[in-house]
C-alpha positions in Angstrom: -9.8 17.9 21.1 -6.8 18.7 19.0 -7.5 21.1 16.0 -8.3 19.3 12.4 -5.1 20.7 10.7 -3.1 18.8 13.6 -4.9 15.9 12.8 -4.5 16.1 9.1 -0.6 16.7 9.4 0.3 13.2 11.3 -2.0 11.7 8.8 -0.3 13.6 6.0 3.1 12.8 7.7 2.4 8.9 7.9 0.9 9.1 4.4 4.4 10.6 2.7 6.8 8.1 4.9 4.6 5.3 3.2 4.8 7.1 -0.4 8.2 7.5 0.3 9.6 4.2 1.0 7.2 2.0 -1.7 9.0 4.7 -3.8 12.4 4.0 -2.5 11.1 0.2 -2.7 10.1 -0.1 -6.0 12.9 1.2 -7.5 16.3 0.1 -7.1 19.2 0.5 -9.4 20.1 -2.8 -10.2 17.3 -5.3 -8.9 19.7 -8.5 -8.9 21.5 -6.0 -6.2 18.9 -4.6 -4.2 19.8 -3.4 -0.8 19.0 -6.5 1.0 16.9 -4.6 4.0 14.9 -3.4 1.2 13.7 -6.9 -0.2 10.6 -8.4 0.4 10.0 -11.6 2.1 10.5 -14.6 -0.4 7.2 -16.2 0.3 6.7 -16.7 4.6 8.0 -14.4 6.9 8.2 -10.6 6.9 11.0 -7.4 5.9 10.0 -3.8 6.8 9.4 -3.6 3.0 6.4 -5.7 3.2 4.9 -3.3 5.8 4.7 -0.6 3.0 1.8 -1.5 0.8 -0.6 -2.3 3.9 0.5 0.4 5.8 -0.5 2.8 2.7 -4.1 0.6 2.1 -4.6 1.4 6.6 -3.7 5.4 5.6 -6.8 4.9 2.7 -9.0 4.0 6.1 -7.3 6.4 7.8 -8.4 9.4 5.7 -11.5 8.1 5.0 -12.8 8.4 8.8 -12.6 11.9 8.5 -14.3 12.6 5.2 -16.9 10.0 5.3 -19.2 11.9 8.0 -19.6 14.8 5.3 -21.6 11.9 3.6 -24.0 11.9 5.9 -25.1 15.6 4.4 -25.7 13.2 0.9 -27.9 11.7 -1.0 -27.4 7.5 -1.7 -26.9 7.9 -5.6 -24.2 10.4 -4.6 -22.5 9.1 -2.6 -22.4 6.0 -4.6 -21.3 8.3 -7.3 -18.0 9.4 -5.2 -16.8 5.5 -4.5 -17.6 4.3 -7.7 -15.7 6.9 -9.6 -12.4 6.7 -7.1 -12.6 3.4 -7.3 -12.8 4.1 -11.3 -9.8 6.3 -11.3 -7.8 4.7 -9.2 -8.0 0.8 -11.0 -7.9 2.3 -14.2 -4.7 4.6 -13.4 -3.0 1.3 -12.3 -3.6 -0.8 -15.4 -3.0 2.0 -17.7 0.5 2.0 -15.1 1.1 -1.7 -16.5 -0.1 -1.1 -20.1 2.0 2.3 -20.7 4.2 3.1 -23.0 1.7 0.7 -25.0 3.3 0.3 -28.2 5.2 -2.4 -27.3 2.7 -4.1 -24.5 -0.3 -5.7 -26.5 -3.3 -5.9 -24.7 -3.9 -9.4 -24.6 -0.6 -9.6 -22.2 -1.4 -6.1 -19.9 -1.7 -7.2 -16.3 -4.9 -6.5 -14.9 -4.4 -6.5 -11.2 -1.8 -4.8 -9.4 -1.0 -2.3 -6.7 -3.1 0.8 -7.3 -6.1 -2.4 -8.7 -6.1 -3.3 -5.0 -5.8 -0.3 -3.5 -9.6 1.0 -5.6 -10.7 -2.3 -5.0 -10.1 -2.2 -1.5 -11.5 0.9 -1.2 -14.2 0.5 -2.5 -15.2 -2.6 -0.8 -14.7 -1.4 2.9 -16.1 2.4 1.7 -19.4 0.1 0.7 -19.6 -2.1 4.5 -19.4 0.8 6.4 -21.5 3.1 4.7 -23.9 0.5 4.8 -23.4 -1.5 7.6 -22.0 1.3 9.7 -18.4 0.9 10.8 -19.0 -1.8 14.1 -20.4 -3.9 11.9 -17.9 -3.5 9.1 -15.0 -3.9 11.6 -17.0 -7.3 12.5 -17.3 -8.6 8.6 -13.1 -8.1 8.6 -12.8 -10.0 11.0 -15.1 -12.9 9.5 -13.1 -12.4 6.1 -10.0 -13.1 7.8 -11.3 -15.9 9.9 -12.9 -17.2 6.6 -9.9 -16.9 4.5 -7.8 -19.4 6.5 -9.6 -22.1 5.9 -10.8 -21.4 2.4 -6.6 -21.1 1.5 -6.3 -24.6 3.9 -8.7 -26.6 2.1 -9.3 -25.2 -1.3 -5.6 -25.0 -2.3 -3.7 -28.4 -2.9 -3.6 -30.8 -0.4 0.0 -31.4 -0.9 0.9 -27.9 0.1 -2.0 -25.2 -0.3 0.0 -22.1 0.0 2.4 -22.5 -2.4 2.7 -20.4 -5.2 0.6 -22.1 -7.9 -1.0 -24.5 -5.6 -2.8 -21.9 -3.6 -6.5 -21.6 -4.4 -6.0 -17.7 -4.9 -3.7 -18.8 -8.2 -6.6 -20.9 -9.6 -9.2 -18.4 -9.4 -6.9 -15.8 -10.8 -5.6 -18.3 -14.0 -9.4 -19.0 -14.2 -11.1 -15.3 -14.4 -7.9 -13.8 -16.2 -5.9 -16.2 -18.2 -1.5 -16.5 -17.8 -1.4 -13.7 -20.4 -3.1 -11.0 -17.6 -1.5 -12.1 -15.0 2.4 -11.0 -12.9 5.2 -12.9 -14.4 7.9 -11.3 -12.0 8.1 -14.9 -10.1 8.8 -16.8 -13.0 6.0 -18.1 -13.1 2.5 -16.7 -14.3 1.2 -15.5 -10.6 -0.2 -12.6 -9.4 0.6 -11.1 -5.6 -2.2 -9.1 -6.1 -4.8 -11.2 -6.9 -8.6 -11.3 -6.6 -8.9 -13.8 -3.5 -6.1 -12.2 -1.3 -7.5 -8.6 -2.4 -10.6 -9.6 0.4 -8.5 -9.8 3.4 -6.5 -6.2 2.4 -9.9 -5.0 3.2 -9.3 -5.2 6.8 -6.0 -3.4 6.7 -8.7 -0.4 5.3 -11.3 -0.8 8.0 -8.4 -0.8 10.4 -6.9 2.5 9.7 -10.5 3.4 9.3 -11.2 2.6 13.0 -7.9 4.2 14.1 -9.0 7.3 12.7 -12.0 7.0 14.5 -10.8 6.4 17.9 -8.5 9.3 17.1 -11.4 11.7 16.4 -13.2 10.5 19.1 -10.8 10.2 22.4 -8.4 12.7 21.5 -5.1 12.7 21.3 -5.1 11.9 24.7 -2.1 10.4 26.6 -4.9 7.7 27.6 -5.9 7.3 23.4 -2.4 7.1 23.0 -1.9 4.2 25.5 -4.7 2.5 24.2 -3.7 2.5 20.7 -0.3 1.1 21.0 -1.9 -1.7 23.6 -4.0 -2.1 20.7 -0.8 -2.7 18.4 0.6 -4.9 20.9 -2.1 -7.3 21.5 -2.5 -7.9 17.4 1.0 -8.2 17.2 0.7 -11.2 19.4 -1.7 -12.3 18.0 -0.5 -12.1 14.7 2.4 -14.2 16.1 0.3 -17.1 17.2 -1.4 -17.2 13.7 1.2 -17.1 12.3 2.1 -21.1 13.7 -0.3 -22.2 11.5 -1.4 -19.8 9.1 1.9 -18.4 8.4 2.6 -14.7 7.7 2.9 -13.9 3.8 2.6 -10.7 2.4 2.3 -12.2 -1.5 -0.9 -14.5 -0.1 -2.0 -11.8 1.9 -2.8 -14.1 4.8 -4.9 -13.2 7.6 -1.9 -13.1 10.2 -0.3 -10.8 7.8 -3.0 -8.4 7.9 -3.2 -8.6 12.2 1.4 -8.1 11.9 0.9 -5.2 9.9 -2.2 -3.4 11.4 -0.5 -3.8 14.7 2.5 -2.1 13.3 0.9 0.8 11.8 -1.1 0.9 15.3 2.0 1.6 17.0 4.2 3.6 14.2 1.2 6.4 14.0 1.4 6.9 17.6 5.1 7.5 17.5 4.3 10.2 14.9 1.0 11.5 16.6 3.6 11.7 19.7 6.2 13.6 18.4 3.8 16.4 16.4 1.1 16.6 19.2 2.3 15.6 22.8 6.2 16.9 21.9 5.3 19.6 19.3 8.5 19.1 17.0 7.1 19.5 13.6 10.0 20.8 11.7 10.6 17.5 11.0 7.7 17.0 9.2 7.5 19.0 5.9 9.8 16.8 4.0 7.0 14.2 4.5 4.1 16.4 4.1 5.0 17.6 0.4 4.2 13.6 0.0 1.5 13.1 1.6 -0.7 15.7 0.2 -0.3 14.4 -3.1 0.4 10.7 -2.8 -1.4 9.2 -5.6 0.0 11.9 -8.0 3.4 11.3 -6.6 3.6 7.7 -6.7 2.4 7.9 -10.5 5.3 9.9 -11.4 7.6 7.7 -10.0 6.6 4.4 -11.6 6.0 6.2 -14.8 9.2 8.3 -14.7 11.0 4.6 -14.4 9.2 3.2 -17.6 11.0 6.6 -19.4 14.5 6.3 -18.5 13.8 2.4 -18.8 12.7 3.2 -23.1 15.4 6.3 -23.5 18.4 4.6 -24.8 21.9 6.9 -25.1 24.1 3.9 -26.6 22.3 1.0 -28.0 21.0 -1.5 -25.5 22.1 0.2 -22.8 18.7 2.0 -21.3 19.2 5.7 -19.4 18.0 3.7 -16.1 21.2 1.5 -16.5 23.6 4.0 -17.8 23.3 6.5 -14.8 23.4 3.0 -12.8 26.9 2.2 -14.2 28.2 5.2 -14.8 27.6 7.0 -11.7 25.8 4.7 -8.4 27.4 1.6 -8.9 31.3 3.3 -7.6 29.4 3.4 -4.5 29.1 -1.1 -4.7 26.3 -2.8 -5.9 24.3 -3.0 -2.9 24.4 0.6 -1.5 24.9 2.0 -5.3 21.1 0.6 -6.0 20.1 2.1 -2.7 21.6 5.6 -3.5 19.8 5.1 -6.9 16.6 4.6 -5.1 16.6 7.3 -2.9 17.9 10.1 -5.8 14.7 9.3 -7.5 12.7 9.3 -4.6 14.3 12.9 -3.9 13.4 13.5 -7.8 9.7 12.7 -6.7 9.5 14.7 -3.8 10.8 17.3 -6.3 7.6 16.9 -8.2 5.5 17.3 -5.1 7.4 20.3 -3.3 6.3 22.1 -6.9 3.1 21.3 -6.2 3.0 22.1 -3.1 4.2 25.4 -3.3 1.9 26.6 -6.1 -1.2 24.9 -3.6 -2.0 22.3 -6.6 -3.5 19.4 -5.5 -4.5 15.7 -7.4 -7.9 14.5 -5.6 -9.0 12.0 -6.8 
């Protein structure tokens, strides 16, 4: 069996390329110009954007796998202790995200939910089934949520069309427990992507990555795991394509074929990188990613954080720093490619950040 370390590097490597493109993702430098490769899906159908935030929720299973056997060694209230505080951490990081620079956000208008909210809450959900239902039968209860979730969205929603945008049942439940006022308004219309309902099916991504992990640990890095694992990515990408006929894939509902498309994908992307580090040994590659990856949380705080500054600094009035180094500097390059350049400077400022970081051995755990 292949050392730990080796292990821990093509998770550490997957882990940064994910960091690094919901980075690259998240902010462009003009969003009405967005390099159009990087836009997500307008409501059915898929980009390789979309595959970003599942495929950073399947590298939260991923690591778990190998630090949840060191639980065994624990007591109950303990580890209890560990999930509930990440999970803690984690949600509360991501609405303080939303509510920062809070003078100007009231509370009573602070978006509850949100990216980091369902990564804690996923989390925390799938760390709960398998420490307590062991991870067969957790992989089993995923599959029930996402057979479950199908028809609850079919029926529940409105008949007329139950997975549109506000007629989805997801929507009411959200409109229900939190109000318009805590909810995403970047559609134009008080919905969240991130909502409570579609948070249960993001659990699976989780307990996938989990399993991967697993199989990983426990076959090797075999050329015979290896085969396995990408037949694995195949078959729920076909899958995931019949699904998708009648429960169509959408990343902003979450749906169950959505979950099967993207799992699939990371399936086959982490052999490509387990591949190239362990069967081909070229690594040098790698430490770009790495310096994300072993501080990913951190990292990703920084960057969404760093773009509420230069979005408040203002060097001529009504013109934010964000925009001015937009149109001053990026946008000679056009529109579309100037707000990709934009994107990836600040992801290079990020990784910035983390090469610090990494080279004084400091480490965010959460």
């Amino acid at each position: 069996m292949p050392a730990p370390n080796q292990r821990f590097l093509a998770l550490d490597v997957f882990r940064g390329m994910t960091i690094c493109f919901m980075i690259i993702v998240n902010t462009p430098g003009a969003g009405e110009y967005s390099y159009s490769p990087l836009e997500h899906a307008k409501w059915f159908g898929f980009t390789p954007t979309d595959l970003v935030f599942p495929s950073f929720l399947f590298a939260v299973g991923n690591a778990m796998s190998f630090v949840m056997a060191k639980w065994d060694t624990l007591s109950q209230s303990k580890v209890l202790a560990k999930i509930f505080k990440r999970t803690l951490i984690i949600f509360l990081c991501g609405y303080l995200l939303y509510w920062f620079p809070f003078v100007d956000a009231p509370i009573s208008h602070t978006r509850i939910l949100g990216v980091l909210q369902r990564i804690a809450l996923a989390y925390c959900i799938a760390s709960l089934l398998i420490y307590y239902l062991k991870p067969r039968t957790a992989l089993i209860v995923s599959v029930l949520i996402l057979l479950l979730y199908w028809p609850v969205m079919m029926l529940f929603g409105d008949p007329a069309d139950p997975l549109s945008m506000t007629g989805n049942i997801g929507f009411k439940i959200d409109k229900w427990l939190m109000g318009e006022n805590h909810m995403y308004h970047g559609e134009g219309v008080a919905f969240d992507p991130e909502g409570f309902l579609s948070t249960l099916p993001s659990v699976a991504n989780v307990v996938g990555g989990y399993w991967v992990g697993l199989f990983l640990q426990r076959k090797g890095k075999t050329y015979e795991g290896l085969t396995k694992l990408l037949l694995w990515g195949f078959a729920l990408l076909t899958m995931a394509y019949f699904w998708d006929l009648v429960f169509p894939i959408s990343k902003k509902l979450w749906t169950s074929s959505f979950v099967l498309y993207t799992v699939g994908l990371d399936c086959i992307i982490i052999s490509a990188v387990i591949y190239l580090i362990d069967f081909l040994g070229k690594t040098k590659w790698t430490g770009f990613f790495t310096v994300l990856g072993k501080n990913p949380l951190f990292i990703y705080l920084v960057s969404e954080v760093g773009a509420t500054v230069i979005d408040i600094i203002h060097p001529q009035p009504d013109v934010s720093l964000h925009d001015w180094v937009y149109n001053n500097i990026f946008i000679h390059a056009g529109h579309s490619f100037g707000s990709l350049l934009f994107a990836v400077c600040w992801m290079l400022f990020c990784w910035l950040v983390g090469y610090f970081l990494d080279k004084r051995k400091i480490y965010v755990r959460v």
